[in-house]
BADOKOL-148638 format. One record per residue: residue in one letter; x, y, z of N, C-alpha, C, CB in turn. Coordinates in nm, 3 decimals. Atoms other than C-alpha are relative to their C-alpha. Glycine has a CB too. Example, Ala and Ser with C-alpha at 12.3 -4.5 7.8 and 13.67 -1.06 7.14 Angstrom:
2
vexti	n.xx	n.yy	n.zz	ca.xx	ca.yy	ca.zz	c.xx	c.yy	c.zz	cb.xx	cb.yy	cb.zz
A	0.089	-0.119	0.000	1.230	-0.450	0.780	0.090	0.120	0.000	-0.099	0.003	0.125
S	-0.082	-0.119	-0.006	1.367	-0.106	0.714	-0.077	0.109	0.073	0.041	0.046	-0.142
//
This chain:
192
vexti	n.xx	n.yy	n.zz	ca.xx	ca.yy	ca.zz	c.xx	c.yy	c.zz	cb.xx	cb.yy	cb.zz
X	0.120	0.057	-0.057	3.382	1.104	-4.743	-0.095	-0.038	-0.113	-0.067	0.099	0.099
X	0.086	0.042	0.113	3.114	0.908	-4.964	-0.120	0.009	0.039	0.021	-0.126	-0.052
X	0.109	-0.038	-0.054	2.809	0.993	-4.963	-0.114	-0.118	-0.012	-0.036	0.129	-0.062
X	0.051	0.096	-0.010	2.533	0.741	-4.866	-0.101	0.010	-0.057	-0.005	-0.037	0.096
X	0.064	0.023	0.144	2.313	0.550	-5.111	-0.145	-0.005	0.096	0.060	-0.167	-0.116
X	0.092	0.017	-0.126	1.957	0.544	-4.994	-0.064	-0.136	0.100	-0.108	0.058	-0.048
X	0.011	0.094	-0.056	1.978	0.196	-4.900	0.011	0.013	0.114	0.055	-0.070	-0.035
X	-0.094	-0.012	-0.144	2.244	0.254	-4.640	-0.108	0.100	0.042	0.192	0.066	-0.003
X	0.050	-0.115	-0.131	2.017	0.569	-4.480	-0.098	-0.074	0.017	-0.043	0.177	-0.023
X	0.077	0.071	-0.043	1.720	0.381	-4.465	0.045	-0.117	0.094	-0.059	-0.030	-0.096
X	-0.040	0.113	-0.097	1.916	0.086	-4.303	0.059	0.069	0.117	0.106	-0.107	-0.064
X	-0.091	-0.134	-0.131	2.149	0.356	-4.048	-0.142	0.018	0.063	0.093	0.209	-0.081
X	0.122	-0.019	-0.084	1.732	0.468	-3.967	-0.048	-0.063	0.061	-0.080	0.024	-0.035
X	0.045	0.070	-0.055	1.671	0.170	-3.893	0.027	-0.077	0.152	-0.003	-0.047	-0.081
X	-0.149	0.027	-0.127	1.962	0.065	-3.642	-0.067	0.092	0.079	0.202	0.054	-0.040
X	0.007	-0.108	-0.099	1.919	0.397	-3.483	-0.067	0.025	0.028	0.028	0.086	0.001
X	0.082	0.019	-0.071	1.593	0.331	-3.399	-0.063	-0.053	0.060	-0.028	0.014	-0.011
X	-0.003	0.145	-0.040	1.610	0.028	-3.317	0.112	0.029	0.180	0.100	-0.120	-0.170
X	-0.053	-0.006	-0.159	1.858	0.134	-3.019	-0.063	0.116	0.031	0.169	0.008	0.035
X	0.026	-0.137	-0.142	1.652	0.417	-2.845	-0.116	-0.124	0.059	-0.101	0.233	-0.062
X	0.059	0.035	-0.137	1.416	0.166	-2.667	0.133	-0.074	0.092	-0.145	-0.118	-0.024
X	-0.102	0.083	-0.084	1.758	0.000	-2.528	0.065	0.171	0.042	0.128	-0.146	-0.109
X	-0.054	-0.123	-0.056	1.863	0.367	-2.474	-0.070	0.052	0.159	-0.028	0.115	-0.120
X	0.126	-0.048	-0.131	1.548	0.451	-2.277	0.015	-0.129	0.131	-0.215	-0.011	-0.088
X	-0.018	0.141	-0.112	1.600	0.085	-2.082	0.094	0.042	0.088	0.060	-0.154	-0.065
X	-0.120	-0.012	-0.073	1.924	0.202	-1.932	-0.007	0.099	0.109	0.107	0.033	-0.089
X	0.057	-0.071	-0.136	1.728	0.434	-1.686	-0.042	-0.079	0.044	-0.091	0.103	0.010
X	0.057	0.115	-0.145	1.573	0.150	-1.550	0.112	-0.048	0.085	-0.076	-0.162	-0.055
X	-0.085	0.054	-0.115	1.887	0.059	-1.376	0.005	0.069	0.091	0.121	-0.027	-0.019
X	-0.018	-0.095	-0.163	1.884	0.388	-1.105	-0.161	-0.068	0.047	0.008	0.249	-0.014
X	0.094	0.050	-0.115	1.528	0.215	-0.996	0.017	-0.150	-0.004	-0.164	0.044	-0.019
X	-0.008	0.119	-0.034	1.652	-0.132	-1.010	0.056	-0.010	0.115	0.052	-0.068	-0.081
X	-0.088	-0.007	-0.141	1.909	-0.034	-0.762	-0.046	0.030	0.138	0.094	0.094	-0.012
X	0.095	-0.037	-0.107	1.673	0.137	-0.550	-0.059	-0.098	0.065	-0.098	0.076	-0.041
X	0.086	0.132	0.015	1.432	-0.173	-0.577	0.098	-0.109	0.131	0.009	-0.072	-0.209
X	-0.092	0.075	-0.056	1.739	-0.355	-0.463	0.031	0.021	0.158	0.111	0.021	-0.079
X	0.013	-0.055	-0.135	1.822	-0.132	-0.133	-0.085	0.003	0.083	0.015	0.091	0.005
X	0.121	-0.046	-0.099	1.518	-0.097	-0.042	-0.052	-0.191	0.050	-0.165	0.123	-0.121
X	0.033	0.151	0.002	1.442	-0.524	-0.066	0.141	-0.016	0.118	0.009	-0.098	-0.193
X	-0.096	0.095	-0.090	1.776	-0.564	0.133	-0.042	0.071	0.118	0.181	-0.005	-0.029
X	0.048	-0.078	-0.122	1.684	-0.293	0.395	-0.131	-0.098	0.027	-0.037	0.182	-0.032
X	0.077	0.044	-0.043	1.340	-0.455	0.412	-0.008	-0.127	0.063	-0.056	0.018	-0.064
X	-0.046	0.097	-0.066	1.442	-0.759	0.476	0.084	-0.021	0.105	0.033	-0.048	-0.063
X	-0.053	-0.057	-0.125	1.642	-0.688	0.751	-0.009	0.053	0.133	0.029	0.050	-0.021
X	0.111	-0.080	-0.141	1.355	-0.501	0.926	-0.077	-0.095	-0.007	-0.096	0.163	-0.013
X	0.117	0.062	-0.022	1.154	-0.791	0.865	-0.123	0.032	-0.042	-0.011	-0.007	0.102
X	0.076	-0.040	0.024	0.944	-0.618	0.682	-0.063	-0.112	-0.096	0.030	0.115	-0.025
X	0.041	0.061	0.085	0.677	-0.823	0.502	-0.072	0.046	-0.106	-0.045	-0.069	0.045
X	0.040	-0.038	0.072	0.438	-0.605	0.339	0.031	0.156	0.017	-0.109	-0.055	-0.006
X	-0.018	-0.102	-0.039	0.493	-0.242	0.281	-0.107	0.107	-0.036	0.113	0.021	-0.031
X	0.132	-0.083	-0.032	0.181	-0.059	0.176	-0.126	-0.085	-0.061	0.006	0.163	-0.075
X	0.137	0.080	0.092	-0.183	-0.182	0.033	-0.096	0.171	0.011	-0.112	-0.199	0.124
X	0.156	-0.111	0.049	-0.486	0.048	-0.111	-0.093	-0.100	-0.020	0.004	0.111	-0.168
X	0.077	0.055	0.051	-0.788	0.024	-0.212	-0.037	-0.091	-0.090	-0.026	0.046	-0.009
X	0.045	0.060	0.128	-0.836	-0.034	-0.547	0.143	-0.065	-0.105	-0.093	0.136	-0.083
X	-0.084	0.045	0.057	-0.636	-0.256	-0.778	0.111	0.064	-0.072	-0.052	-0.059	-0.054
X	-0.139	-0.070	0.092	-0.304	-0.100	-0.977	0.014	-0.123	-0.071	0.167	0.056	0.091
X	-0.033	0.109	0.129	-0.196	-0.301	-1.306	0.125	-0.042	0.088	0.038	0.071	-0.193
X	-0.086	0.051	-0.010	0.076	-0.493	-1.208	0.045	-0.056	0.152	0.067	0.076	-0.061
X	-0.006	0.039	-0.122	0.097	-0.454	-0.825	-0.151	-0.041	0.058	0.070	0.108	0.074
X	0.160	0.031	-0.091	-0.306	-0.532	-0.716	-0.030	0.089	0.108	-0.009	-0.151	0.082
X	0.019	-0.107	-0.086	-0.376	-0.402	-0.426	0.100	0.024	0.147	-0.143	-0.019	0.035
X	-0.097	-0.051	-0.075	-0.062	-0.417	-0.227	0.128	-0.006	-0.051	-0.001	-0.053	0.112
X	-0.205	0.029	0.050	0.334	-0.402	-0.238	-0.016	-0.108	0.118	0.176	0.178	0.040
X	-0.095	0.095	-0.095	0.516	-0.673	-0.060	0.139	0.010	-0.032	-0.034	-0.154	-0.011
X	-0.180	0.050	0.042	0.877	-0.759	-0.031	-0.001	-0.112	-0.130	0.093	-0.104	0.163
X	-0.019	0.136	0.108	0.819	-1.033	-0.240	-0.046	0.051	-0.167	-0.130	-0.152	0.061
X	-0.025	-0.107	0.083	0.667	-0.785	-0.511	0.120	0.055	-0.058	-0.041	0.080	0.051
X	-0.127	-0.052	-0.002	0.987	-0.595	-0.451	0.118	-0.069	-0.111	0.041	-0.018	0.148
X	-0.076	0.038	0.016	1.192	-0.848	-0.560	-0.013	-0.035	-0.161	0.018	-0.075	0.096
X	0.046	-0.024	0.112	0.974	-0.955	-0.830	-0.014	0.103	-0.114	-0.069	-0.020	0.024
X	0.050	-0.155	0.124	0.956	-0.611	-1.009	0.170	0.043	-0.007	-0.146	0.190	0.099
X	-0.121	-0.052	0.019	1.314	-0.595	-0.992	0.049	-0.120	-0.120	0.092	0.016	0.152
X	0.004	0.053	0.151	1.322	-0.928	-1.241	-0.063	0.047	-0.126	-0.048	-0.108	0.004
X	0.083	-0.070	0.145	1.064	-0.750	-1.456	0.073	0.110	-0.044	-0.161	0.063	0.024
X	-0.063	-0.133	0.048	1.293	-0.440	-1.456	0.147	-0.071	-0.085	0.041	0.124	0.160
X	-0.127	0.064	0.082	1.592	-0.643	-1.564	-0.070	-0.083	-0.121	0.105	-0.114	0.106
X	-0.046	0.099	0.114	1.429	-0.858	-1.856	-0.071	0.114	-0.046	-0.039	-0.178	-0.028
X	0.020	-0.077	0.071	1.324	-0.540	-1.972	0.090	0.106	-0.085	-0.066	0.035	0.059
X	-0.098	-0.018	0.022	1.618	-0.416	-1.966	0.106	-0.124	-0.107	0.026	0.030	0.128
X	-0.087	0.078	0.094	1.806	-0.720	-2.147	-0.096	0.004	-0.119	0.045	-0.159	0.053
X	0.075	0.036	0.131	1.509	-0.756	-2.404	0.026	0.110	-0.069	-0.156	-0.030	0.006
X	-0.004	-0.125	0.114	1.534	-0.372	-2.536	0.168	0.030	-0.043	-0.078	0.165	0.081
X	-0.137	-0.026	0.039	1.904	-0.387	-2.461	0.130	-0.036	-0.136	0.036	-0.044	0.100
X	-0.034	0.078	0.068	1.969	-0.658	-2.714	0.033	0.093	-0.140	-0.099	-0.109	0.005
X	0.003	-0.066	0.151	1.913	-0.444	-3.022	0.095	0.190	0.032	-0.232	0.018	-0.062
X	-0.060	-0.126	-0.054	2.097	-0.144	-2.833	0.126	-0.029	-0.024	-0.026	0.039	0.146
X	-0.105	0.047	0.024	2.403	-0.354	-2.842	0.053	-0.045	-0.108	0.008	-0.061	0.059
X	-0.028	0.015	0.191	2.390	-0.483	-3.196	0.019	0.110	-0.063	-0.122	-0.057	-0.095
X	-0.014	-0.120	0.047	2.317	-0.129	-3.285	0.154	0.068	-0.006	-0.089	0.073	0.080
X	-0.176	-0.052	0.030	2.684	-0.004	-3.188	0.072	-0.107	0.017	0.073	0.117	0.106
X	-0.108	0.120	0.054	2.873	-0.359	-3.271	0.022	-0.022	0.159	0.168	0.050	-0.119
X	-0.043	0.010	-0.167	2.875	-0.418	-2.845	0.015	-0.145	0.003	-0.126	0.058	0.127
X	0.068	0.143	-0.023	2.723	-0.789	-2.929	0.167	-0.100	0.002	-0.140	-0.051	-0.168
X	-0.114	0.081	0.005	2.969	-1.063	-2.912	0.041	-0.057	-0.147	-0.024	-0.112	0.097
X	-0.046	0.048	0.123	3.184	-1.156	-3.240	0.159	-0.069	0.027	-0.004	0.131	-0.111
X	-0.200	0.038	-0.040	3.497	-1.335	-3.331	0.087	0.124	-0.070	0.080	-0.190	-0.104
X	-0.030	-0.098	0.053	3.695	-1.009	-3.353	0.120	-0.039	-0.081	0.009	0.100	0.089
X	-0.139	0.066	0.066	4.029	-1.212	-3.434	0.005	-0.007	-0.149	0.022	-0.152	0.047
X	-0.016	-0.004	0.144	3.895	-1.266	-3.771	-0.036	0.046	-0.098	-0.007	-0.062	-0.035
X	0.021	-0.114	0.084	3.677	-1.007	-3.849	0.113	0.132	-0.043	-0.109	0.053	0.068
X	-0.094	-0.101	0.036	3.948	-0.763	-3.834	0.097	0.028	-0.122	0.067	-0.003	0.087
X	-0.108	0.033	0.134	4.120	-0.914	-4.117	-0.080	0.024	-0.131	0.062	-0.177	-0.006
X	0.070	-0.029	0.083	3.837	-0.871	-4.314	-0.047	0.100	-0.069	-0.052	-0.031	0.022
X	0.041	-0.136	0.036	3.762	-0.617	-4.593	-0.160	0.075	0.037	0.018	-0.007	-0.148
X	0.193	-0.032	-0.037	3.427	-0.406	-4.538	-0.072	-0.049	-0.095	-0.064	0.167	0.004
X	0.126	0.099	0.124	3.244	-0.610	-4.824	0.052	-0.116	0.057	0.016	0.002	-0.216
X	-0.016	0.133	-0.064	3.377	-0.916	-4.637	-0.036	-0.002	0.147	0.142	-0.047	-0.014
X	0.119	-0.005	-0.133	3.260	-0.791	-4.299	-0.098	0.041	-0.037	0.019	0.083	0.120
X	0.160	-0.076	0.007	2.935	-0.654	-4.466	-0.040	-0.205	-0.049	-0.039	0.199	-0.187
X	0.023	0.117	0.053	2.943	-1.057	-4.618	-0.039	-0.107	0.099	0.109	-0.034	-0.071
X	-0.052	0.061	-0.072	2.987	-1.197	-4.330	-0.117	0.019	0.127	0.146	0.042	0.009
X	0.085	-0.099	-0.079	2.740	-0.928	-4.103	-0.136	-0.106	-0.132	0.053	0.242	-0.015
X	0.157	0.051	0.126	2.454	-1.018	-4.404	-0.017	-0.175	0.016	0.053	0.039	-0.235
X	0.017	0.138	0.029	2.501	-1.430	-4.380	-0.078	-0.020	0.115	0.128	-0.093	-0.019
X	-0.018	0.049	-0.105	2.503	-1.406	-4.027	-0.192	0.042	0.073	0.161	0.075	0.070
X	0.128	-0.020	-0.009	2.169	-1.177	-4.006	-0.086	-0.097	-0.091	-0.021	0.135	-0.027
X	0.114	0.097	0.017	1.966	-1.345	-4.243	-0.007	-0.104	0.046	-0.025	-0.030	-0.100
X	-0.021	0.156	-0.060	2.062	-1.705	-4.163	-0.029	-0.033	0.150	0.153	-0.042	-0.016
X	0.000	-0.022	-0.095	2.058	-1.643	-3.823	-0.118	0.063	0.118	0.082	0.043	-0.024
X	0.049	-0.087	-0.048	1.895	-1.348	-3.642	-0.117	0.044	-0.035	0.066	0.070	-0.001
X	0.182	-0.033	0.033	1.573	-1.236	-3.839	-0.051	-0.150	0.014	-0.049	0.075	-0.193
X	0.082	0.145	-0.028	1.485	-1.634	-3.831	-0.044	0.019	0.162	0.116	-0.163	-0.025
X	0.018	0.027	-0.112	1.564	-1.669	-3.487	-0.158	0.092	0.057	0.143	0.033	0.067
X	0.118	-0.068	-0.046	1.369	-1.352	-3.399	-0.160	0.000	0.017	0.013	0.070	-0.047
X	0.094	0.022	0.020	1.094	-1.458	-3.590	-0.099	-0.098	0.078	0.021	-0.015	-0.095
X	0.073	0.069	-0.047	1.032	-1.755	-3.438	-0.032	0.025	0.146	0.041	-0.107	-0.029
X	0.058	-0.001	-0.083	1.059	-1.647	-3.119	-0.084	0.127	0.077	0.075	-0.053	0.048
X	0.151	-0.080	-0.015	0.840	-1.348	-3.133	-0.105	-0.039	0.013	-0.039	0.066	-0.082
X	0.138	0.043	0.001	0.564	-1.542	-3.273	-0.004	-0.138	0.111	-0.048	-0.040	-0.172
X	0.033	0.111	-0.082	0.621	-1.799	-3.045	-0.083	0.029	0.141	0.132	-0.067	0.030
X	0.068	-0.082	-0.083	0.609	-1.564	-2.744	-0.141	0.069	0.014	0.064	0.073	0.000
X	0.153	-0.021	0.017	0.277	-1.451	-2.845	-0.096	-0.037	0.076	-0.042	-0.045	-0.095
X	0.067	0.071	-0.062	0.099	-1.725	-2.746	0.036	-0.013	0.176	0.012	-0.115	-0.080
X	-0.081	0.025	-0.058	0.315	-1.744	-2.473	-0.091	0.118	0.108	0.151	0.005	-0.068
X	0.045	-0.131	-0.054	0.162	-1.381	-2.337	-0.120	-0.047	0.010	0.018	0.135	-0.080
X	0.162	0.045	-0.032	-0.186	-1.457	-2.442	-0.070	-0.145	0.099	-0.055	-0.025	-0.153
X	0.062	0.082	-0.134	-0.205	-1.777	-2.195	-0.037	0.074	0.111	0.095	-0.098	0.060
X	-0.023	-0.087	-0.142	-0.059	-1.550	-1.942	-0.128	0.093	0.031	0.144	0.108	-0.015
X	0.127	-0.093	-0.050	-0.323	-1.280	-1.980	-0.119	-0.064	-0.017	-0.017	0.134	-0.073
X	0.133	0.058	-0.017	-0.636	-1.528	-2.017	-0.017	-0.053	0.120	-0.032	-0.095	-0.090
X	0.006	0.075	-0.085	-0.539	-1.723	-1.728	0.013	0.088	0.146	0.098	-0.102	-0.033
X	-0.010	-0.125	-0.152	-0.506	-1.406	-1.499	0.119	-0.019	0.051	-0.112	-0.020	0.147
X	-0.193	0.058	-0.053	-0.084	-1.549	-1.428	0.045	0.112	0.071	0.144	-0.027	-0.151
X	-0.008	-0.077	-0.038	-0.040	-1.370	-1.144	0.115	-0.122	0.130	-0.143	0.089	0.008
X	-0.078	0.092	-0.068	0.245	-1.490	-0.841	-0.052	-0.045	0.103	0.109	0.040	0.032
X	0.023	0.069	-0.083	0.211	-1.760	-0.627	0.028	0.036	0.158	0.052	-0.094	-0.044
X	-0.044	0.013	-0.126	0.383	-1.596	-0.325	-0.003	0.150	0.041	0.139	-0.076	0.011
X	0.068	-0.120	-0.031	0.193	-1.271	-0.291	0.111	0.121	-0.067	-0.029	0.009	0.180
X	-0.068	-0.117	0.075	0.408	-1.058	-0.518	-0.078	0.030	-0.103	0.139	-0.025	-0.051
X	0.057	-0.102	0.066	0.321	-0.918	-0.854	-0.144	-0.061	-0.074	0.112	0.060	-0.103
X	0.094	0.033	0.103	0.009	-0.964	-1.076	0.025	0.048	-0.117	-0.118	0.035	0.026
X	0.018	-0.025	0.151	-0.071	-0.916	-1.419	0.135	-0.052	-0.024	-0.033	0.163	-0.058
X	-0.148	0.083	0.036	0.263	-1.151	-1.511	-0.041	0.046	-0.193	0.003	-0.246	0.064
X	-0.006	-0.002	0.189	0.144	-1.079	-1.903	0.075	0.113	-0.037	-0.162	0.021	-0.089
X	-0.116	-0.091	-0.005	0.294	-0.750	-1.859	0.139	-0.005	-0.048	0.016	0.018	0.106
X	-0.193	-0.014	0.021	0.684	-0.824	-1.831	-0.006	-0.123	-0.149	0.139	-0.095	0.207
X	-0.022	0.115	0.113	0.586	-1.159	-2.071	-0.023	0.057	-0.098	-0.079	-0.124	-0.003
X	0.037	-0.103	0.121	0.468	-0.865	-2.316	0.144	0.009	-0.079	-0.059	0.173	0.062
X	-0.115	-0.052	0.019	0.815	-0.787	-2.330	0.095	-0.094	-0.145	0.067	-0.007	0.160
X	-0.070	0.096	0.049	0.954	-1.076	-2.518	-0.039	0.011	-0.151	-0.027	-0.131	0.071
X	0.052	-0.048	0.150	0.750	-1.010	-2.872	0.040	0.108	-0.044	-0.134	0.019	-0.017
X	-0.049	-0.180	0.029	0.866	-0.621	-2.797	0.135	-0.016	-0.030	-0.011	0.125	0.147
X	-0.161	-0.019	-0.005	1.231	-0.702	-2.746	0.010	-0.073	-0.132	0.097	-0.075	0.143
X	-0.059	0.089	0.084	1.208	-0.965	-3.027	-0.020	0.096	-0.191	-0.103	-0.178	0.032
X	0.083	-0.123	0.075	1.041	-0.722	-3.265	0.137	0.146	-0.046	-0.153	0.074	0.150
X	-0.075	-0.124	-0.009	1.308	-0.419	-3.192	0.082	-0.092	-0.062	0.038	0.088	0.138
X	-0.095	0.052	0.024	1.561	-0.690	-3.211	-0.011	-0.017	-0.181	0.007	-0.121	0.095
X	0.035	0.079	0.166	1.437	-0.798	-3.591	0.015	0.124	-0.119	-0.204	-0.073	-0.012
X	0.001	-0.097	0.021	1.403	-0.405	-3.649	0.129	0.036	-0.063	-0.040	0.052	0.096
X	-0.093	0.002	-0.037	1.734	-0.388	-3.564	0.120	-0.018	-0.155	-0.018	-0.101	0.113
X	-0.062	0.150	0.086	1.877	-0.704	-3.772	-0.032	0.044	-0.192	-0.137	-0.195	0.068
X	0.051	-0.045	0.087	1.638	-0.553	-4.046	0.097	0.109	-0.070	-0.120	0.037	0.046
X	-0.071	-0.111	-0.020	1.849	-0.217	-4.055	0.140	-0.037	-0.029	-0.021	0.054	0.133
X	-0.140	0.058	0.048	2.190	-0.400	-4.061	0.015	-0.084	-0.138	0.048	-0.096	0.110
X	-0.009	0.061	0.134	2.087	-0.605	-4.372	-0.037	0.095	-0.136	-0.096	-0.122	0.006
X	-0.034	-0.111	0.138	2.041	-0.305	-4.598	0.068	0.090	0.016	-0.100	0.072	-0.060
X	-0.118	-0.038	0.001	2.335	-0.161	-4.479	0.092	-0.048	-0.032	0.024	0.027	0.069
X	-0.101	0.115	0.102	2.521	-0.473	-4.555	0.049	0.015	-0.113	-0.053	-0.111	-0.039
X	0.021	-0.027	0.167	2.380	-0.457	-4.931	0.051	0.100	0.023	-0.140	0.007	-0.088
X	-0.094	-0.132	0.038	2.483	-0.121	-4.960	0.121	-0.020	-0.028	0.013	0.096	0.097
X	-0.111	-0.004	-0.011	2.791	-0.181	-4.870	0.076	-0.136	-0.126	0.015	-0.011	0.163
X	-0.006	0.093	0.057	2.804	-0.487	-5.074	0.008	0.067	-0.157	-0.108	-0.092	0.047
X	0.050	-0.101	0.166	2.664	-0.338	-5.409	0.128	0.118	-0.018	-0.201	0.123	0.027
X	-0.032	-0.121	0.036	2.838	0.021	-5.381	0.140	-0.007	0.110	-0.133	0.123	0.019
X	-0.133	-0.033	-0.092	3.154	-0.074	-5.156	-0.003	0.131	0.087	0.131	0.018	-0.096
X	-0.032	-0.134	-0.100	3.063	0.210	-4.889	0.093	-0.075	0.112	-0.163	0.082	0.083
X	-0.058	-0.022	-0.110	3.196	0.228	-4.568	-0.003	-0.093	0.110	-0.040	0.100	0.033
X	0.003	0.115	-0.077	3.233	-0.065	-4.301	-0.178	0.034	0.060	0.150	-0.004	0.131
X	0.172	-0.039	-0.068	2.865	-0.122	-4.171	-0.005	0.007	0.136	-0.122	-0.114	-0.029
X	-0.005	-0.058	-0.144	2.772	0.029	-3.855	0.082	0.037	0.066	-0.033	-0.055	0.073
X	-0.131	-0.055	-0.032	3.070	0.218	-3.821	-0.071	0.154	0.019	0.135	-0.025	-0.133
//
């Protein structure tokens, strides 16, 4: 076993912290499902609205609806794909051509992993973090709330997209000085 340079641990810290908000995401699926049962049951009974209060709540206002329902079950899923993204890179889940990585030595998959992040993935991220930004801040000046009596505060889930892009870059960050490592000091296949 070789022992790792402090590139590689700083980059491994980075990965591996980069997947616990996609870790923590993967409980949101037992209340998506719920979300789900409960939207098909309601619909069924005809139900249109199912409770209201007083005073406003972030996200729901001052009532639930079905149409809510349905809505908060898209916000639970792109919350889920946005944190998941860097959950899946984290243990190699993402999509590759395996046919020809396999043939490749680990300084030729760390060559290959490194072209593909920089060139690629921290750009992308970049731009569309900062793009999303703006993207949020319309949302929350303009009060972007739904047209068909479901959720409010829409800046909320659009929050998400700078967060996921952010973890994701974290992520991407973490795999490119594991690369080097591996590059420099021939360790051990990256993210293995």
């Amino acid at each position: 076993m070789t022992t790792r340079s402090g590139l590689e641990r700083v980059g491994h810290a980075l990965v591996e912290a980069s997947a616990w908000p996609g870790r923590i995401a993967t409980w949101l699926l037992l209340p998506l499902i719920a979300l789900v049962l409960v939207s098909i049951i309601g619909s069924l009974m005809g139900v249109g609205q199912i409770a209201s209060w007083e005073t406003d709540l972030p996200l729901f206002g001052s009532n639930l609806t079905l149409n809510g329902l349905a809505e908060l079950q898209w916000h639970l899923q792109a919350i889920i794909v946005m944190l998941g993204m860097s959950y899946a890179l984290a243990r190699n889940a993402h999509v590759q051509v395996d046919m020809f990585s396999t043939r490749f030595s680990p300084r030729g998959h760390a060559l290959v992993n490194l072209i593909g992040d920089l060139v690629f993935l921290l750009p992308f991220c970049a731009i569309i973090g900062w793009l999303s930004l703006d993207y949020v801040s319309y949302s929350f000046n303009s009060g972007e709330r739904s047209d068909y009596g479901g959720l409010d505060d829409r800046y909320l889930v659009k929050a998400i997209l700078p967060i996921g892009f952010a973890v994701l870059a974290l992520c991407g960050t973490g795999r490119v000085l594991v690369n080097l490592s591996v590059l420099f000091t021939g360790g051990d296949r990256p993210n293995d």
